[in-house]
C-alpha positions in Angstrom: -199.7 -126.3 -29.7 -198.0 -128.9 -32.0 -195.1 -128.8 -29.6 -197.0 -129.9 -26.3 -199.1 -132.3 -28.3 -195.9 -134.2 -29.3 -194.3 -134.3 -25.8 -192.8 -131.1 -25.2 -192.9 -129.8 -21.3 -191.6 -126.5 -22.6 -190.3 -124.8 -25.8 -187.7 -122.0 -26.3 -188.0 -119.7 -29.4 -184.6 -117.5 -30.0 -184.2 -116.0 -33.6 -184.9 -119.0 -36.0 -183.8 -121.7 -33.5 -186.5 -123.8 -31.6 -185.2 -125.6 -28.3 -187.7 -128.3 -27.4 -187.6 -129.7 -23.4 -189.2 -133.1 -22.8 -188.7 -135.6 -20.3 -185.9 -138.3 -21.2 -188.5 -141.1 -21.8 -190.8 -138.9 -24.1 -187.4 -137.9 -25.9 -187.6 -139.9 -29.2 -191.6 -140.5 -30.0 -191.5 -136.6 -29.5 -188.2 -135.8 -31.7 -189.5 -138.1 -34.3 -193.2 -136.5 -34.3 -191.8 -133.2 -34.6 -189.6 -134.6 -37.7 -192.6 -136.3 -39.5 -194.2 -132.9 -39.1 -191.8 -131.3 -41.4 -189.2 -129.6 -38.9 -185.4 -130.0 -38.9 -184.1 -131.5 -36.1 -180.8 -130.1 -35.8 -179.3 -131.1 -32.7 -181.1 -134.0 -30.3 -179.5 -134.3 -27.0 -180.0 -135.5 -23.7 -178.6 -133.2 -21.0 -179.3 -132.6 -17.7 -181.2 -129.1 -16.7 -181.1 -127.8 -13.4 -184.2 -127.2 -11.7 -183.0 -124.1 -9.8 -179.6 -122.4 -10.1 -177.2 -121.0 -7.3 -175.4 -117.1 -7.9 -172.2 -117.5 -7.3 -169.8 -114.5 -5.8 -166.4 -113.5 -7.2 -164.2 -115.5 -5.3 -166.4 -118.6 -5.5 -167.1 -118.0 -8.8 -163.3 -118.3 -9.7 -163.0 -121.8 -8.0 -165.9 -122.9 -9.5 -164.7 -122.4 -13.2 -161.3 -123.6 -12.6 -162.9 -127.1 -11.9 -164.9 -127.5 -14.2 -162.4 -126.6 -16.7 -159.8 -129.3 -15.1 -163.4 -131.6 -15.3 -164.1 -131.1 -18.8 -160.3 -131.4 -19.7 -159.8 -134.7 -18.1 -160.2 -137.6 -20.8 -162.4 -140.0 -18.8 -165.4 -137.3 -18.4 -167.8 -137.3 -21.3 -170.2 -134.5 -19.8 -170.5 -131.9 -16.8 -173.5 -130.6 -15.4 -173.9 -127.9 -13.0 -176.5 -125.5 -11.7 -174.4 -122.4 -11.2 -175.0 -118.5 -12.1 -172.3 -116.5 -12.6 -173.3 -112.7 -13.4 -172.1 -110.8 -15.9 -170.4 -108.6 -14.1 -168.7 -110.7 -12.2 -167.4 -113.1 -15.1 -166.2 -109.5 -16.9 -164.2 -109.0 -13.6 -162.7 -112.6 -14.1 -161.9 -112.2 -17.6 -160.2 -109.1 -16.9 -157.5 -111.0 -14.4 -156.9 -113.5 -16.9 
């Protein structure tokens, strides 16, 4: 497909909204072939995605979010990554207690 031929690994399709996936060094010949091909490029970033991703319980679950809100909220971090699942079960439950 046009995707793959300009460097994509993978593509996402959700409503009207096309998430490319390439590696970081194929990330500008492909965002710029894709834009001399006609399509919008909305958005272009470089972010880290997690290969596999860990379910997390309740209690863990709890811990885990209140760190990476103190991470995001401290001034001297510019990004946070992780590879965590939380259900959606569980993050109704935790909603619920806040």
């Amino acid at each position: 497909t046009l995707f793959r031929s300009a460097g994509a690994e993978d593509v996402e399709v959700e409503d009207q909204i096309v998430t490319v996936y390439t590696q970081p060094a194929d990330f500008e010949s492909t965002r710029n072939t894709l834009e001399k091909k006609g399509y919008g490029v909305t958005d272009a970033d470089l972010v880290m995605v997690p290969s596999n991703e860990v379910e997390l319980e309740r209690a863990t679950a709890k811990r885990v979010l209140k760190l990476m809100e103190a991470l995001e909220d401290h001034d001297d971090i510019q990004e946070v990554y992780a590879n965590f699942d939380i259900p959606d079960a569980i993050m109704d439950e935790i909603s619920e207690d806040d």
